[in-house]
N, CA and C of each residue as an Amber inpcrd file, in Angstrom:
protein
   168
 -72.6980000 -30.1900000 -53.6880000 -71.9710000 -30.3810000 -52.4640000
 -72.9040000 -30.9400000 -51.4090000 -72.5380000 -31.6490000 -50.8720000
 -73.5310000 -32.5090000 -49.5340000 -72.9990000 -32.1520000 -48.4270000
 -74.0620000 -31.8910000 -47.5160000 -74.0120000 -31.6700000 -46.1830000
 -73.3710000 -32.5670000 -45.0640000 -72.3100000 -31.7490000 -44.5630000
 -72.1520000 -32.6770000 -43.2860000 -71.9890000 -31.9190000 -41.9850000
 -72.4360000 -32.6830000 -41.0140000 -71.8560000 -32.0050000 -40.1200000
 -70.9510000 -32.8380000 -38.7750000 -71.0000000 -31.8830000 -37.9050000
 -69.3260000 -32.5960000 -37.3290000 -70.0380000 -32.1920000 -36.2360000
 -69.4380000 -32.7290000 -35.0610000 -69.7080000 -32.9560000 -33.7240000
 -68.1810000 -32.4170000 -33.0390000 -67.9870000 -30.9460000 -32.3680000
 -66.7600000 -30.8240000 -31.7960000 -66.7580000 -30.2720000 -30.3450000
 -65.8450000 -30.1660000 -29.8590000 -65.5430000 -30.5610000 -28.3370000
 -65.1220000 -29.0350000 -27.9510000 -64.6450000 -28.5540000 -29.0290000
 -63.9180000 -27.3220000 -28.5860000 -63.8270000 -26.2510000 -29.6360000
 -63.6000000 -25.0400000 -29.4960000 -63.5360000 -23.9880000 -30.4300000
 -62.5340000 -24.5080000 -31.1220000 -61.5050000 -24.5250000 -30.7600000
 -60.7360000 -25.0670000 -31.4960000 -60.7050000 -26.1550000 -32.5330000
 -61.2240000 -27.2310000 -32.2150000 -61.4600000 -28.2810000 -33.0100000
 -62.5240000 -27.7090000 -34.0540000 -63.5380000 -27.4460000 -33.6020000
 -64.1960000 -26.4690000 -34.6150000 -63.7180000 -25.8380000 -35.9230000
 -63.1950000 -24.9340000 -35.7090000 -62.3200000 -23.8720000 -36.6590000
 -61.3730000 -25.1050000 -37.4230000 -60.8890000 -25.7790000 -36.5230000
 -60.0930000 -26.6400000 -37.5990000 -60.9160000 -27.5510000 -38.4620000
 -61.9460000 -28.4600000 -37.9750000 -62.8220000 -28.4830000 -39.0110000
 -63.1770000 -27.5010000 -40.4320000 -63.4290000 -26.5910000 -40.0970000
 -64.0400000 -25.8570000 -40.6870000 -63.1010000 -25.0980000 -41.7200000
 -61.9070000 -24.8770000 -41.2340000 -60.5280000 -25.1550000 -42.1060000
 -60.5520000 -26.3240000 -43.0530000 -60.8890000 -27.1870000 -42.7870000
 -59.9670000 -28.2870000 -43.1320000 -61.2900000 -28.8270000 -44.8030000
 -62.2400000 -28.1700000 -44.0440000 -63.3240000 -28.2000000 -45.2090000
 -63.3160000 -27.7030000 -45.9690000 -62.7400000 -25.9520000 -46.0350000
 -62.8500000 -25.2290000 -47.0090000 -61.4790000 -25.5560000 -48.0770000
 -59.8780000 -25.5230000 -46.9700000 -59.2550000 -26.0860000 -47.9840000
 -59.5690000 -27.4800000 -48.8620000 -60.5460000 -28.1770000 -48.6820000
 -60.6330000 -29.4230000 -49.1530000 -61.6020000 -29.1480000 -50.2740000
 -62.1680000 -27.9830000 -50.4190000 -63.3770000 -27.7050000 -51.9890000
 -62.1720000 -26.8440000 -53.1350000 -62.5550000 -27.6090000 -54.5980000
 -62.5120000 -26.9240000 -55.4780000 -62.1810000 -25.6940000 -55.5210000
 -62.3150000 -24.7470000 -56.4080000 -62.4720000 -23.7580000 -56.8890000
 -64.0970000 -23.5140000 -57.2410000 -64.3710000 -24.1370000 -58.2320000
 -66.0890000 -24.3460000 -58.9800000 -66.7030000 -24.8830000 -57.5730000
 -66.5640000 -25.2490000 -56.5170000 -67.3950000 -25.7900000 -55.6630000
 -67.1000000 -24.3960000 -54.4110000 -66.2370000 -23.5460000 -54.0470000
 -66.4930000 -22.3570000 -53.9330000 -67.7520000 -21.5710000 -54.8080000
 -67.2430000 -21.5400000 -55.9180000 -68.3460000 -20.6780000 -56.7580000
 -69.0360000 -20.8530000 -56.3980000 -69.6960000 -22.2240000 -56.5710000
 -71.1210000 -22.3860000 -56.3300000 -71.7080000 -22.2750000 -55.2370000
 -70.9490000 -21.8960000 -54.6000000 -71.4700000 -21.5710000 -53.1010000
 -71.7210000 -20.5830000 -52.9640000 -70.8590000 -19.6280000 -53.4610000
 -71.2870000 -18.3100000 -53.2270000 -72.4390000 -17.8390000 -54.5050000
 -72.3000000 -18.3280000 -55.5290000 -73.9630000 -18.5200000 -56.1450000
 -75.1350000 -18.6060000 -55.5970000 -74.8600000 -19.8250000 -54.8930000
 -76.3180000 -20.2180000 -54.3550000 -76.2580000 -19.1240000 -53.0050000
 -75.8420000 -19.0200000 -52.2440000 -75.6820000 -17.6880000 -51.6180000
 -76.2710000 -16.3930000 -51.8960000 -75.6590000 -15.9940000 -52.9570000
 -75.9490000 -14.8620000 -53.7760000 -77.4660000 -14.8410000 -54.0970000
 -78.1210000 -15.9880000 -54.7760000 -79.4270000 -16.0620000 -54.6350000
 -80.5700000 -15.9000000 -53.5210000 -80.1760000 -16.3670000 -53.0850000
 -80.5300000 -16.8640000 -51.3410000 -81.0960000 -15.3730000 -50.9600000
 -80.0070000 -14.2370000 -50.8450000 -79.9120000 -13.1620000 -50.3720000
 -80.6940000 -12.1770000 -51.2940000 -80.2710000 -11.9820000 -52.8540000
 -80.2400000 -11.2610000 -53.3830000 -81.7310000 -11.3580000 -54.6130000
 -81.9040000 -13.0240000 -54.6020000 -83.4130000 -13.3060000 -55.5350000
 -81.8190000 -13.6810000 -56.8230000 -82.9300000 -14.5380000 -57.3120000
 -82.3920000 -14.8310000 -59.1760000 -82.1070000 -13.5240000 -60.2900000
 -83.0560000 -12.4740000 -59.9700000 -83.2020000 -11.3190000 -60.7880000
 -82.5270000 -10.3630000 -60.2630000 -81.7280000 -10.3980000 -59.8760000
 -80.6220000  -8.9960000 -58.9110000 -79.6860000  -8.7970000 -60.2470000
 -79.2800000  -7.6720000 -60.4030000 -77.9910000  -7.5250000 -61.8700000
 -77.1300000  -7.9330000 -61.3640000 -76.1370000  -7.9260000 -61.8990000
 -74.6350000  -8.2360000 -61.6610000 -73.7870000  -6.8400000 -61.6490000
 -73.5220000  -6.4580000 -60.4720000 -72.9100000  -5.6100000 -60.5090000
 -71.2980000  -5.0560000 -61.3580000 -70.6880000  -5.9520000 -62.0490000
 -69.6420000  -5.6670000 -63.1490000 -70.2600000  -5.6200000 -63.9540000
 -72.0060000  -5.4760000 -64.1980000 -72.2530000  -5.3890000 -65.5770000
 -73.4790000  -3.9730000 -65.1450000 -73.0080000  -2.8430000 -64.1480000
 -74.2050000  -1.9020000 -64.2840000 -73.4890000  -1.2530000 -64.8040000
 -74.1100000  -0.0230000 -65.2610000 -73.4780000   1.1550000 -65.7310000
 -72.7100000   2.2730000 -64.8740000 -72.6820000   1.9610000 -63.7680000
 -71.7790000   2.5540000 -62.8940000 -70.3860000   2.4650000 -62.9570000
 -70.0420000   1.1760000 -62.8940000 -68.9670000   0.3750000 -63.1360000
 -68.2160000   0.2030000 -64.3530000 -69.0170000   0.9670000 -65.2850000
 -68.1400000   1.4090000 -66.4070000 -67.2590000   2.6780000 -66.5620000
């Protein structure tokens, strides 16, 4: 996904941007966002929490 950014005038225009972006991604281009996210925050080596033993 490539970066853009927007230049707005108003909160409003804003949010609608920012609307108008998210309805406009995928599904898999969500994911990967919150992937790379997930990393970001958490490191590469964090478990997956549906897979601890708690959660069974």
């Amino acid at each position: 996904m490539e970066r853009e950014a927007n230049l707005a005038h108003s909160f409003e225009e804003a949010e609608r941007w920012s609307l108008q972006q998210m309805w406009a991604m995928t599904p898999d281009e969500r994911l990967e966002i919150a992937r790379v996210l997930r990393e970001r925050v958490y490191g590469t080596d964090a478990p997956d929490v549906r897979e601890s033993e708690r959660s069974k």
